[in-house]
N, C-alpha and C positions, 0 to 999 in steps of 0.2 A: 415533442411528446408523441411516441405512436398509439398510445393511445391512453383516455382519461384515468385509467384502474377502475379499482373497487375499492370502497371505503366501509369497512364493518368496525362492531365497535370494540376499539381498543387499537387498532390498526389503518393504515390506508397502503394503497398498494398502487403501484404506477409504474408502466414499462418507456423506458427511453429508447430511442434512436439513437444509433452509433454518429449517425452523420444527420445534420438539422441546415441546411443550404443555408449558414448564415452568410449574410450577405456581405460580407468584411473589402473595403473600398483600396484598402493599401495597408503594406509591411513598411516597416523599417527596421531592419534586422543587424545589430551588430553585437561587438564583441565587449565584455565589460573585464577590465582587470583590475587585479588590488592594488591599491593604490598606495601600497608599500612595495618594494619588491623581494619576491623571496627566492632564496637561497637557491639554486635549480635543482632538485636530487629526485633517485629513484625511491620510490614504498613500494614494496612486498608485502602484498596484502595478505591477510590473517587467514587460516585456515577455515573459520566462518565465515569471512566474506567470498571465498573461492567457493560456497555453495550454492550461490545465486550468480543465473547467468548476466549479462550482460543486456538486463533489461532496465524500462525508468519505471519509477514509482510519479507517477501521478497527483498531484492535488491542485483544486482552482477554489477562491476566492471570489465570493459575489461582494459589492459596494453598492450601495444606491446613490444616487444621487442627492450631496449634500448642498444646502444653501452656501456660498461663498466659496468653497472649492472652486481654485484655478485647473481643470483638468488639463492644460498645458503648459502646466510645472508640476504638473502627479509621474511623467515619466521620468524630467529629469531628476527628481528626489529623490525615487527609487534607483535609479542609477549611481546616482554618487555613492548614498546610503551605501549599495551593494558592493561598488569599489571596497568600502571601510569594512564590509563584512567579510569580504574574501581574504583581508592580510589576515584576523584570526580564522577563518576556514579556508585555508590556502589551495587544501587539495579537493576543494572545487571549480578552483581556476585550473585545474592541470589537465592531463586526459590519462584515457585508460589504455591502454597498451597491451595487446596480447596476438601476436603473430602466430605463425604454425605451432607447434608443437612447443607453446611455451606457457607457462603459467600466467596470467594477467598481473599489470604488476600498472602502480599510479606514476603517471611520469608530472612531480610537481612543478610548473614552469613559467608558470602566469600566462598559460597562452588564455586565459579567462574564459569565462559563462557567457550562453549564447543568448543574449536580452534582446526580445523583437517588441514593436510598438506595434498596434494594429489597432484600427478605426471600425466602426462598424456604423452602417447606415440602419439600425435598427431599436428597436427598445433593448434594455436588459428584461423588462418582464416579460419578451418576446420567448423567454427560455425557462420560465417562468411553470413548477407543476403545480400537484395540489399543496402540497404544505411546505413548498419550500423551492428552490431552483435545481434540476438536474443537472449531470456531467454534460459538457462540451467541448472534444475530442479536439474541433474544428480549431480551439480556441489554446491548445493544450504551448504552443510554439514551436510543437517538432518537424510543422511542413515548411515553416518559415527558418529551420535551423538545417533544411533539409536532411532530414532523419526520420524517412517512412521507410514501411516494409509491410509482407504482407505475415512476416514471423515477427514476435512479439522480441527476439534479440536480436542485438546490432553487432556488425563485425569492427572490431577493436584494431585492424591491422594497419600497417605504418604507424603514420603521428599517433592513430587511435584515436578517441572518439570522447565530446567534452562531459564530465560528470553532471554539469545543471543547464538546464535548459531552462528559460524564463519568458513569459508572454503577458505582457500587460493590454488591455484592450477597452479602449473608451466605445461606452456608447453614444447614439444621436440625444439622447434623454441625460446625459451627464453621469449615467451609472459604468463601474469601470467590475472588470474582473481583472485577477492575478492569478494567474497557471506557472506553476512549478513543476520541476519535472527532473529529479536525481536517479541516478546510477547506483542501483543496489549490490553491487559491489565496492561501492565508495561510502553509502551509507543507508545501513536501517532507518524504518520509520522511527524511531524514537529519533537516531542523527538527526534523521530530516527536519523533522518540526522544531526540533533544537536550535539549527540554522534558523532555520525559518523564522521562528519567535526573536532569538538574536537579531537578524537583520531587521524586523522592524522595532526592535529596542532603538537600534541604531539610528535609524531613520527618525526616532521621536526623540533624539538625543538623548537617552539612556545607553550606561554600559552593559558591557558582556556579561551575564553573570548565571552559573560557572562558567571560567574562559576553558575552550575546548584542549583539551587533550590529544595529540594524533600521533601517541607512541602505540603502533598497533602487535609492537613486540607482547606489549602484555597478553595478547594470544596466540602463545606461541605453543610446541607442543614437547612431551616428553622426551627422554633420552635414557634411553630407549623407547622409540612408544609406545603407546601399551592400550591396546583395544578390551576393556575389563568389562563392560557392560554388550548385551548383543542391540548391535543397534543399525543391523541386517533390513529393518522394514522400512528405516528412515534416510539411510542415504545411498546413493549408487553412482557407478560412475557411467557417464554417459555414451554411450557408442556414438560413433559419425552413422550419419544416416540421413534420408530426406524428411524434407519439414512432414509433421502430423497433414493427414487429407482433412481439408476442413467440409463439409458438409451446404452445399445450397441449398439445402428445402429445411433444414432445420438450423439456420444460424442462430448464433449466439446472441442474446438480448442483455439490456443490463435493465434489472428489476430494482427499485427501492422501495423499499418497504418503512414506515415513519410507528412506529410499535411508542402506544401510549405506556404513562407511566401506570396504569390502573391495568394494561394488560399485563405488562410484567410483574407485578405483583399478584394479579391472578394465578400466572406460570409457578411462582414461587412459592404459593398456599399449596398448588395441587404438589408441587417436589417433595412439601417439606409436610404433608398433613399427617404421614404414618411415622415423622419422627428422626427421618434422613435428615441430610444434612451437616451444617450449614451451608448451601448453595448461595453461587454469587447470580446479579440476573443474568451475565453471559451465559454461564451452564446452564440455564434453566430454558433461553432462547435457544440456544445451539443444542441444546435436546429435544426440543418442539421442532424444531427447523428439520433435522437430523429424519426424525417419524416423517415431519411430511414431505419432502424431499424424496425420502424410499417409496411413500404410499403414491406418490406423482408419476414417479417414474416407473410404475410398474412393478417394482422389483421385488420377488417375494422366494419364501422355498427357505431350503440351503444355501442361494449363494448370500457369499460373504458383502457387506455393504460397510463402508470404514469413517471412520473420523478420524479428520487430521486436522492440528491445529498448531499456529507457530506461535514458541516462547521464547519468550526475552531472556537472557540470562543474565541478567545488570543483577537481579536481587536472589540468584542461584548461584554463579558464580562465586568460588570462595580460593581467596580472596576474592570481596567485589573492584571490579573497577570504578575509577573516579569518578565522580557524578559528570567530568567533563567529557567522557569518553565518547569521542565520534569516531566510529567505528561500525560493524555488525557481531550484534550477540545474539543472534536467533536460529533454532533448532525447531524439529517442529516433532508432534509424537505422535503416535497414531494408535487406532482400535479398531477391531472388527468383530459383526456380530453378522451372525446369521438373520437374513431381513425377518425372514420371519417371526424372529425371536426378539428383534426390536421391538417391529410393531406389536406385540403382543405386552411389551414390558410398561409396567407402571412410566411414567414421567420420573419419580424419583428414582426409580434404577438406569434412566440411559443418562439423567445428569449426575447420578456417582458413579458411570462411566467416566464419562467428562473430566470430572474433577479429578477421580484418581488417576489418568491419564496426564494430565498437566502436571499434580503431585509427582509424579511417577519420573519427572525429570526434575534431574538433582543437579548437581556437580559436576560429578562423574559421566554425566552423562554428552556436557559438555565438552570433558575430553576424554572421552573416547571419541566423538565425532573427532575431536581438534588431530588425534592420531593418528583415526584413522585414513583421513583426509593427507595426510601427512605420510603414509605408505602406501600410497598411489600415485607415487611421485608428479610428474607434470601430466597427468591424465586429467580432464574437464571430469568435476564431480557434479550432483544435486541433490538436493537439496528433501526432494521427491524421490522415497526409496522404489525400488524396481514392482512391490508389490502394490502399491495405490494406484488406482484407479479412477482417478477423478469424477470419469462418467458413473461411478458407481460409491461417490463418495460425497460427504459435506466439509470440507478444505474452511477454517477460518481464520480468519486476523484480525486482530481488535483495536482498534483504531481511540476505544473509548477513551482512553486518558490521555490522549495528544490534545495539545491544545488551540483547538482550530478555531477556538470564539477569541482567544487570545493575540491574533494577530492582526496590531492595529498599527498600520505605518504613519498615522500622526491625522485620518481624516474618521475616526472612530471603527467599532467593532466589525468584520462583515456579519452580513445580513444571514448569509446559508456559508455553507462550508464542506465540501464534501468531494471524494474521492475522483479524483475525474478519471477517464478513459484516454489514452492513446487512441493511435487511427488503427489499433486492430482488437479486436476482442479479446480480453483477458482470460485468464484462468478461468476454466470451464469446473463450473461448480464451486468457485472460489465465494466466501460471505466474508465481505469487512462490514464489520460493527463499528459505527461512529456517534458523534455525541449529536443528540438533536441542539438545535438552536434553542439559545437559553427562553425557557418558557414554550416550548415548542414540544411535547413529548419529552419523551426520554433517551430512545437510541431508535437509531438508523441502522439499517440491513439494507448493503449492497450484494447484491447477489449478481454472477453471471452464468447464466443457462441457456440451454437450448430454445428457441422460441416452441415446440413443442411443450414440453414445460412450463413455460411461463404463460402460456395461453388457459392452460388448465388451471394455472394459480389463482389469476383472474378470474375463470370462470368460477373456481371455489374456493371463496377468500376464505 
C-alpha cells in the first residue's frame, strides 16, 4: 500500500503499488493439460473477439488460512481439478497464433495452461488494506510463465502464446492466493469467470453446469456485409506504430475505492429526486465518477470529455447465444459532452446519459461492428474507436455480477476477490466496478490514473 487513503463516510479510498517487493523464496512452474485429449484443429476467432488485442485479463484470489488444510496437497488439487477442466474448456490448453499479416486464429492442441507454485516468506495480511486485500501484480504468474513487457500486449508469433496463465501462492501463515490470468481474445469476462467458477465446481466434485459451447461460428458475419448503424466512434483499425510514451513524473497508480451501500443510495435519491429514471447504482456511480474525474483533471470550456463503457451482448444479441457460450460478446458505446456542460448538469441528466447510451446498443449494433470488422480484411482492429481519448475520458467495466465470492475449490469462500494487475499499468482512466465482499459495502471502484490525479482524490475524498 503506498499509501493509507482517506476514508469519508460512505466511501474509503486507498492507492496501491504496482510492485510490493514481495518476498516470494521459489517458482515451480509447469505445464497443465487436459486430461482427455482433444482432437488438434485450428478456430477462427469471431469478429468480436478480433477487437481485443492480445492482452490478459487479470484476477487473484485471497484464502486465509483454515484449520486443517493440508497446504501441500492445495497445489496438487488444483492441478488435477484443472487437467478435468481443460477437456470441457479445451481452447485454453491451446495457444494464440497470429504471425505478420494474419488474422489471430486459436491453434487447439493441448500444448496446456501455464500453472506456477510460488511460496512466500510472508503474511498474506502483509498485502492486506483498509477494507479488504489489494492487487498483486508480483503474484499474478506471468514472470514465472515468462510473459513480461513493458506494453500491456504480447506478440503471438510462431507456436504463439498460451491463453491461461495460473499462479497459486502459499503463505508462511497458511494463507494461499489464486491469480488467473486469460487471453481476451480467447475469452470475455463473463467466459472467464465461467471457467473459473466451473473449475472449482470441478475441484469440489460438482459438474459443469451449462457445459460450454466453443462454436464461435455463431458470430459470424453477413453476406454481404452490411455496416447499418454509424459506429465510426467505436471502432478502428489500428496503424503499426511505436508503443504510446509513458510518462515518469506522472505514472499510473491503481486506486480502489470500497463505496458503502448508504452511499449508493444517496447517489440514487439525488438521480432520481425530479422524477428521472429508473437508474441502476452503476449509472448513478459512473455519473458521480464521470463529474469528478473532469473536475480533477482540470478539464473545462468546450473541450469534449467522453464516456465509454463495455457491453455484453449475451442478452442484446438476437438470436441470443447459448448460456454455454465461451467466446467474446463485448462492444463498447461512447458519449461526449462538453466538460463544461457536464459539470454543470444535474446528476440525473449525466446518468440518463449513461443509460441511454448503454440502451442505445441493440442488435444491430452488434453487427454492424461484426461487418464491419469483417471488411477490413486481415488489418488489426480495436476495440477503442479513433476519437476516445482516454486521458480525457471515464472508460468502465462492470465486473458486478461475475462471481468472485463464488469460487470455492473445496477449502471455503475467498476472503477479498478483486481485479489484479499485470507487471504494467493498465488502462489509463479505465474503472471496473466489482462486487464488495459479502457484508463488506456494496461495490468496488478500480480505477487507473495518473498519480497526479489520484493524489488530489485523496487529498479530497
Amino acid at each position: 500500500m503506498e499509501g493509507a487513503g482517506e476514508e469519508s463516510s460512505g466511501f474509503s479510498i486507498a492507492v496501491c503499488q504496482l510492485q510490493h517487493n514481495i518476498p516470494v523464496t521459489r517458482f515451480i512452474t509447469t505445464t497443465i493439460k487436459p486430461s482427455k485429449k482433444t482432437d488438434p484443429h485450428w478456430v477462427t476467432l469471431s469478429n468480436l473477439d478480433r477487437l481485443f488485442d492480445n492482452f490478459y485479463t487479470p484476477v487473484i484470489f485471497y484464502y486465509p488460512y483454515e484449520e486443517g488444510r493440508c497446504v501441500g496437497e492445495v497445489a496438487e488439487k488444483l492441478k488435477e481439478s484443472l487437467a478435468e477442466a481443460l477437456v470441457a474448456f479445451y481452447p485454453l490448453a491451446g495457444r494464440v497464433v497470429q504471425n505478420e499479416h494474419e488474422v489471430a486464429r486459436l491453434h487447439c492442441n493441448d500444448a496446456g495452461a501455464v500453472f506456477s507454485e510460488a511460496y512466500v516468506d510472508g503474511m498474506l495480511d502483509d498485502l492486506k488494506a483498509q477494507k479488504g486485500y489489494h492487487p498483486a501484480p508480483e503474484l499474478n504468474g506471468m514472470a514465472a510463465a515468462g510473459m513480461l513487457g513493458e506494453d500491456r500486449t504480447f506478440s503471438a508469433k510462431g507456436d504463439g502464446i498460451p491463453p491461461l496463465v495460473i499462479q497459486v501462492t502459499v503463505f508462511r501463515c497458511g494463507g494461499i492466493s489464486v491469480a488467473m490470468n486469460w487471453n481476451h481474445k480467447v475469452a470475455d469476462g463473463f467466459s472467464g469467470f465461467y471457467f473459473i467458477k466451473s473449475w472449482s465446481d470441478i475441484c469440489r466434485g460438482k459438474p459443469i453446469s451449462p457445459f460450454p459451447v466453443h462454436d464461435r461460428s455463431l458470430i459470424q458475419p453477413r453476406d454481404p456485409p452490411q455496416v447499418i448503424l454509424d459506429i465510426a466512434n467505436t471502432v478502428k483499425i489500428i496503424h503499426p506504430g511505436p508503443p504510446p510514451v509513458r510518462s515518469a513524473h506522472d505514472p499510473l497508480q491503481m486506486t480502489v475505492i470500497h463505496f458503502e451501500k448508504d452511499f449508493v443510495e444517496k447517489l440514487r435519491r439525488e438521480a432520481t429526486k425530479n422524477g428521472s429514471g429508473p437508474f441502476t447504482p452503476l449509472d448513478c456511480l459512473s455519473a458521480h465518477l464521470w463529474r469528478v474525474l473532469t473536475r480533477l483533471r482540470g478539464l473545462s470550456g468546450l473541450l469534449e470529455v467522453q464516456f465509454v463503457a463495455h457491453v455484453d451482448g449475451r442478452r442484446k444479441l438476437s438470436p441470443a447465444p447459448p448460456p454455454g457460450f465461451f467466446s467474446s460478446t463485448v462492444v463498447v458505446t461512447y458519449s461526449a459532452v462538453a466538460a463544461d456542460d457536464l459539470l454543470a448538469r444535474p446528476l440525473s441528466d449525466v446518468a440518463g446519459i449513461i443509460r441511454g447510451a448503454i440502451r442505445s446498443v441493440v442488435d444491430e449494433t452488434f453487427r454492424s461492428t461484426v461487418d464491419w470488422v469483417q471488411l477490413q480484411g486481415n488489418a488489426n482492429v480495436s476495440v477503442f474507436g479513433p476519437q476516445i481519448v482516454l486521458s480525457k475520458a471515464l472508460a468502465t467495466s462492470s465486473w458486478a455480477a461475475f462471481p468472485l465470492y463464488e469460487v470455492d475449490f473445496g477449502w471455503g469462500r475467498p476472503v477479498f476477490a478483486i481485479r489484479n494487475s499485470t507487471n504494467y499499468p493498465d488502462l489509463h482512466a479505465t474503472c471496473y466496478f466489482l462486487p464488495a465482499p459479502p457484508n463488506h459495502g456494496q461495490l468496488i471502484a478500480l480505477l487507473h490514473l495518473p498519480r497526479s490525479v489520484t493524489s488530489k482524490l485523496v487529498a479530497n475524498p
